[in-house]
C-alpha positions as CSV (number, residue, x, y, z in Angstrom):
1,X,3.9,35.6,-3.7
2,X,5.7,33.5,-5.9
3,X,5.3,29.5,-5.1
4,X,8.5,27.3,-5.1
5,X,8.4,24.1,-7.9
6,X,9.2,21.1,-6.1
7,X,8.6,17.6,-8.2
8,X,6.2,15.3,-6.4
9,X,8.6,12.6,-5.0
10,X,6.3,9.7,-6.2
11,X,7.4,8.0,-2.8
12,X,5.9,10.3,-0.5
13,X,3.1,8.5,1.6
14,X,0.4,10.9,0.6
15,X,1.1,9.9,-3.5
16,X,1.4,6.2,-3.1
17,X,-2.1,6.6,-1.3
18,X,-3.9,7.9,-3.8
19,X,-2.2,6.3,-6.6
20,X,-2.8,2.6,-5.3
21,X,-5.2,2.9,-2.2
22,X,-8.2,4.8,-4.4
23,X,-11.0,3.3,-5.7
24,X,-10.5,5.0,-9.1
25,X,-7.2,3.5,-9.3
26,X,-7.9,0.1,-8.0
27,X,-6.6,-1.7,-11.6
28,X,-3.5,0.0,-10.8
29,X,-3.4,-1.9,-7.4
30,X,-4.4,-5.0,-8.9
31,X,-1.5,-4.6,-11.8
32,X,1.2,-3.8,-9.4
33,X,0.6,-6.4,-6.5
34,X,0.1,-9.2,-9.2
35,X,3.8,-7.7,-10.7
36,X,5.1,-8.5,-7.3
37,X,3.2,-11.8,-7.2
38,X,3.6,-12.8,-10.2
39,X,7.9,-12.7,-9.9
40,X,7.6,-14.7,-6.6
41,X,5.5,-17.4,-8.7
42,X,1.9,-16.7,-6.2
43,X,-1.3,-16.6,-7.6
44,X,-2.7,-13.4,-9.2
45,X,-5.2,-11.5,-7.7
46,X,-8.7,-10.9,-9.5
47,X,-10.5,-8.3,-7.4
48,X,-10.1,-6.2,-5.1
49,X,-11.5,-4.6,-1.6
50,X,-9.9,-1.4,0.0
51,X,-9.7,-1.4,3.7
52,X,-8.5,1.2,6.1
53,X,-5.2,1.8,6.4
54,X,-5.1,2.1,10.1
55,X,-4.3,-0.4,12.4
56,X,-5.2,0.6,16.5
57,X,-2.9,-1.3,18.4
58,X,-4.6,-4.0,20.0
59,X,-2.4,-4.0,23.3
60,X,-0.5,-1.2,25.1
61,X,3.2,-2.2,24.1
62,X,2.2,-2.0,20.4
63,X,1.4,1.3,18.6
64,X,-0.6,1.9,15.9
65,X,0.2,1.8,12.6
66,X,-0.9,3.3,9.6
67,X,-0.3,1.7,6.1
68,X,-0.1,3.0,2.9
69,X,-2.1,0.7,1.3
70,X,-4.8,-2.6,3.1
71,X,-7.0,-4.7,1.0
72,X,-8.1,-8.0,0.1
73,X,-8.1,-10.0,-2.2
74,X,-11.2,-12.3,-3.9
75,X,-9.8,-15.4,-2.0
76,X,-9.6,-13.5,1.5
77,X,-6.1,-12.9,1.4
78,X,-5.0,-9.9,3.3
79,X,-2.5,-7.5,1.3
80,X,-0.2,-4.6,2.9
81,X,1.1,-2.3,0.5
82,X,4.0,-0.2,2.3
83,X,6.5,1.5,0.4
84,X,10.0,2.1,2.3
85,X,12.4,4.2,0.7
86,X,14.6,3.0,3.2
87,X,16.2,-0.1,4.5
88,X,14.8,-1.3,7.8
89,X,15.2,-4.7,9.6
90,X,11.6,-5.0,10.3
91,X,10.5,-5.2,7.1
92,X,10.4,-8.6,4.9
């Protein structure tokens, strides 16, 4: 059977989790969240601690949530890595 060549679309939830929520690729993570830092002048981050991504909701009118990315950082700061392709009102 012959398989269909798609490119990867380096957006896709899966791809952004193992680029920047792996442990082998944590200096990647470090390097983009202190590019995002560093253009809204906050301090850089030095080390960092992957958590899991999923959040249970913690009362019924919530839902759970799943991120792409949840760590944090040497000073106890908690970082949220979610990539939207699109807009949505919600998000900061």
């Amino acid at each position: 059977m012959d398989r269909i060549e798609r490119p990867l679309n380096p957006m896709a939830d899966v791809f952004v989790r193992y680029l920047l929520g792996s442990e082998e690729n944590k200096d990647i993570l470090i390097d983009f969240i202190n590019a995002v830092f560093a253009q809204k002048g906050h301090d850089l981050v030095v080390e960092i601690e992957l958590l899991n991504p999923f959040n249970l909701r913690s009362i019924g009118a919530t839902k759970e949530s799943i991120l792409d990315v949840k760590a944090r950082d040497n000073r106890g700061r908690w970082i949220n890595v979610e990539i939207q392709i699109a807009g949505d009102e919600n998000f900061a």
